[in-house]
C-alpha positions in Angstrom: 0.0 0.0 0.0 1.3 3.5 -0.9 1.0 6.2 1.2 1.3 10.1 0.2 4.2 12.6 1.7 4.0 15.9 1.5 6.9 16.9 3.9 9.3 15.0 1.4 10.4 11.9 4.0 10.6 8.8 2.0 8.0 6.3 2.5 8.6 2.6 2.7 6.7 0.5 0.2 6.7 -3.3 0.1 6.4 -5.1 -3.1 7.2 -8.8 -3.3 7.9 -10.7 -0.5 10.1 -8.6 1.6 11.7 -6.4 -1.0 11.7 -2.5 0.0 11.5 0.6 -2.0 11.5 4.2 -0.8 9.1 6.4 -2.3 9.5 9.9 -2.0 7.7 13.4 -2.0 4.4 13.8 -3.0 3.5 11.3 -5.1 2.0 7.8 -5.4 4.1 5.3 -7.3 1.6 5.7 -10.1 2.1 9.4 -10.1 5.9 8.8 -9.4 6.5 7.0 -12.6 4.4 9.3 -14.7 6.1 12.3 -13.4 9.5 10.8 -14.2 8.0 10.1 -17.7 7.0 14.0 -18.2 10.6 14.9 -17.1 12.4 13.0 -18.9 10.2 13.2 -22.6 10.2 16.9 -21.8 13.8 16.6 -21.3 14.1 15.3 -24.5 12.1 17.2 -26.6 13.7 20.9 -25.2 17.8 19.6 -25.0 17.3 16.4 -27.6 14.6 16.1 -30.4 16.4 17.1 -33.6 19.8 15.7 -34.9 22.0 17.0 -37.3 22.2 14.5 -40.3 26.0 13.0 -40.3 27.1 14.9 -37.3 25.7 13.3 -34.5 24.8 16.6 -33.1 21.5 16.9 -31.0 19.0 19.8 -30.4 15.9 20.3 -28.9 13.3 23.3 -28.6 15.4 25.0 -26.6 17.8 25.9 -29.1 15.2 27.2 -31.7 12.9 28.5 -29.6 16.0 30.3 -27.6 16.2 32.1 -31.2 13.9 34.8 -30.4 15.3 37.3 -28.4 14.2 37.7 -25.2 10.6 35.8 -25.5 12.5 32.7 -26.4 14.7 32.2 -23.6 12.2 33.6 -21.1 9.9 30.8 -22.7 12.3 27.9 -22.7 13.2 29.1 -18.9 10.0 28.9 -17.4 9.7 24.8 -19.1 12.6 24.3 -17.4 11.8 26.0 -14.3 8.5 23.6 -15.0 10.9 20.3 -15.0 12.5 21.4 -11.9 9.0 21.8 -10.0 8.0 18.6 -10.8 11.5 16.9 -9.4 11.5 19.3 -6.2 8.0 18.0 -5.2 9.9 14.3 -5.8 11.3 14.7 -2.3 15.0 14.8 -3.7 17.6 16.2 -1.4 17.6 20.3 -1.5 21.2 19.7 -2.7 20.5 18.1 -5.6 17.1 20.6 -6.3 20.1 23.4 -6.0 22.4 22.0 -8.0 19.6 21.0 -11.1 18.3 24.8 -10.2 22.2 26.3 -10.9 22.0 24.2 -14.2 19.0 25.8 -15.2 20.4 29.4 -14.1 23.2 29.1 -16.0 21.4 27.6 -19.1 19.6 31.2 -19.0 22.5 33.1 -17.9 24.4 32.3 -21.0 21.8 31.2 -23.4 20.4 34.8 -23.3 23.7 36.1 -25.4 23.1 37.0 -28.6 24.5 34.2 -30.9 27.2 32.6 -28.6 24.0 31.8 -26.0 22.6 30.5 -29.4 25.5 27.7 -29.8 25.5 27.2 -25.6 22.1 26.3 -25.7 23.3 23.1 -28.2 25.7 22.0 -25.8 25.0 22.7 -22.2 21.5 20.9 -22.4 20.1 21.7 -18.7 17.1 19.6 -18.9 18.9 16.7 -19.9 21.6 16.9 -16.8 18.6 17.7 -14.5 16.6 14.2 -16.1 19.9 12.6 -15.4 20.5 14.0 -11.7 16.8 12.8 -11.0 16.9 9.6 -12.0 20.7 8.9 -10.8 19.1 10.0 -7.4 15.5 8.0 -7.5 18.2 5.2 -8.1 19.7 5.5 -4.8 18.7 4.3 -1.2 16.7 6.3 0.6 19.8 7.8 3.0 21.9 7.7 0.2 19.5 10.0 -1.6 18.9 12.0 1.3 22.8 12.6 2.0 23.3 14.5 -1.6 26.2 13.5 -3.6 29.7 15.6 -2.9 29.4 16.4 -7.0 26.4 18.5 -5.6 28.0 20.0 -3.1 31.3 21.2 -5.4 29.1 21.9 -8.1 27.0 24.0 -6.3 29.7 25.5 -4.1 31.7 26.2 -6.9 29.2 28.5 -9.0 28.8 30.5 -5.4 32.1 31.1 -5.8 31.8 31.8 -9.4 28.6 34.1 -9.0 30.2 36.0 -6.2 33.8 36.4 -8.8 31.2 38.0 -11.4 29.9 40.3 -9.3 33.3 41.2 -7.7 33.8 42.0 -11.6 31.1 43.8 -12.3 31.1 45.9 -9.7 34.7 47.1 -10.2 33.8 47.7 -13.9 30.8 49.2 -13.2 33.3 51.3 -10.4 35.8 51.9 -13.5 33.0 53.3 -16.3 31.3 55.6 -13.8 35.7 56.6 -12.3 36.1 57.3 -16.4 32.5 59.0 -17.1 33.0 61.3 -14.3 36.9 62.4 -15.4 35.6 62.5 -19.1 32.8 65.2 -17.7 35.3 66.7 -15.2 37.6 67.4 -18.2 34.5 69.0 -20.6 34.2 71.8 -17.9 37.9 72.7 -17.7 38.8 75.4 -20.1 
């Protein structure tokens, strides 16, 4: 018998004989199963439905719709923002729901660029990593899952540092334009 969690504790469910399986978050095993089949054919379809004939190469929705500037990539976001609802309320550990979130921040970060976002969107494929981390994670026992991986943890520790480096940057650029703005005005009023 299956019971429903909202408070994203695994829940014990017997099947044969005395073989175990955790369940987790807020689904049934029915519902489990169908969610992971959403995730992983949206997965497809936005990071993985076209090919490129005698290259190999793969593309999805993402990468076409990601085309039109600034609709696109808001559009192609929010789908992925969409995928990573439906794994959060899966119960996995908020480690992993960080780290699939930094995928999809940076998928928008730098597919938003004009052109070279264009060509990142082909390669970085969030949605796919985030099908993967879900199911590498539903895969695991229940205090394994619940632990995180320490790929997670640098991953996710590792694009703090990264995000904080940025703004570090632009912050002392932003310091430097105003520093040159203000001596380029200062040296208009000096006759």
């Amino acid at each position: 018998m299956t019971q429903r969690v909202f408070g994203g504790e695994p829940v014990w469910e017997r099947y044969s004989g005395d073989d175990w399986k955790p369940v987790f978050g807020a689904y049934s095993s029915a519902e489990h199963e169908r969610v992971r089949e959403t995730i992983a054919r949206l997965s497809r379809l936005m990071d993985a439905a076209f090919e490129v004939p005698g290259l190999g190469w793969r593309f999805g929705l993402d990468a076409l719709i990601g085309l039109i500037p600034g609709v696109g990539d808001l559009a192609t976001t929010l789908v992925s923002l969409y995928i990573l609802a439906l794994a959060g309320r899966m119960g996995l550990p908020r480690i992993t729901v960080a780290r699939m979130a930094m995928n999809v921040a940076i998928d928008m970060l730098l597919g938003s660029l004009p052109v070279v976002g264009d060509v990142f969107d082909v390669w970085w494929k969030a949605n796919l990593k985030n099908a993967a981390l879900l199911e590498e994670r539903l895969g695991q026992s229940a205090i394994e899952a619940r632990r995180g991986r320490v790929t997670d943890w640098i991953f996710v520790s590792a694009m703090i540092v990264a995000l904080v480096i940025l703004f570090a940057g632009i912050v002392a650029l932003a310091a430097f334009v105003v520093g040159a703005a203000w001596n380029a005005a200062a040296g208009l009023f000096r006759t």
